[in-house]
C-alpha positions as CSV (number, residue, x, y, z in Angstrom):
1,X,-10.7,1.8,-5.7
2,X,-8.9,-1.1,-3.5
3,X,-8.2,-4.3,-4.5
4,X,-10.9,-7.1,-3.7
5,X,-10.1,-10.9,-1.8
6,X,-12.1,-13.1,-4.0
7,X,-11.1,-16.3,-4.9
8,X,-7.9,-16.7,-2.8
9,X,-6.2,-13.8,-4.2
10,X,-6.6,-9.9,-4.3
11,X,-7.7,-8.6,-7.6
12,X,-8.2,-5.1,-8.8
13,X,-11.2,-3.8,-11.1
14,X,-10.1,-2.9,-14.9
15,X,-10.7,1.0,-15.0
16,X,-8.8,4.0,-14.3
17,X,-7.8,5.8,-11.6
18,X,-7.3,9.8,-11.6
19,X,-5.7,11.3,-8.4
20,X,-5.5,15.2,-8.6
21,X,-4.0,17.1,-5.5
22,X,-5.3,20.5,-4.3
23,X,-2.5,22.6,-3.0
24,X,-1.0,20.9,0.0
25,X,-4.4,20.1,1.4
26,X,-6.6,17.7,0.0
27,X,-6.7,15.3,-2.9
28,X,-9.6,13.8,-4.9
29,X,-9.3,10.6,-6.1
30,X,-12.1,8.9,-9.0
31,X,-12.1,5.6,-10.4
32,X,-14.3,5.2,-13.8
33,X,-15.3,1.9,-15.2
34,X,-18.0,0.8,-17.9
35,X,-20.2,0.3,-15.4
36,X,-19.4,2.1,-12.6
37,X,-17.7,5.3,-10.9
38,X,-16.4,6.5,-7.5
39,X,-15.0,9.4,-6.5
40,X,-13.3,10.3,-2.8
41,X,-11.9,13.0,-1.3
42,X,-8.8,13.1,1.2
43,X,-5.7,14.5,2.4
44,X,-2.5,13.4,0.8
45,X,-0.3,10.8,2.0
46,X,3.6,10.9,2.4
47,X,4.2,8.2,0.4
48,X,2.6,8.1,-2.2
49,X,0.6,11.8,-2.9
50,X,-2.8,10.6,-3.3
51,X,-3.0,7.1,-3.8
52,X,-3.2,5.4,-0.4
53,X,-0.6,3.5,0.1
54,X,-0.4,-0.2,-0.4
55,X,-1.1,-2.5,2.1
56,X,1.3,-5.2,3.2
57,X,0.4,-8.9,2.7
């Protein structure tokens, strides 16, 4: 669901991303791509809700 280092730069997988939040307590969070999926459960964040927040560079 992160962005990947290859090549000298970060680069993100084509697909979407679906973030759902469940009351004030959790979040799930599911990326889905031809050829793959992934799915993750959490808590939310301040910042952003469900997506984790991105990371300085």
């Amino acid at each position: 669901m992160n962005s990947l280092y290859q090549d000298g730069d970060y680069v993100s997988a084509e697909g979407a991303m679906v973030g759902l939040r469940v009351r004030d307590e959790a979040c799930a969070r599911a990326l889905v791509q031809r050829t793959d999926y992934d799915m993750q459960t959490d808590g939310p964040y301040p910042e952003t809700g469900c997506f984790e927040p991105p990371h300085g560079r």
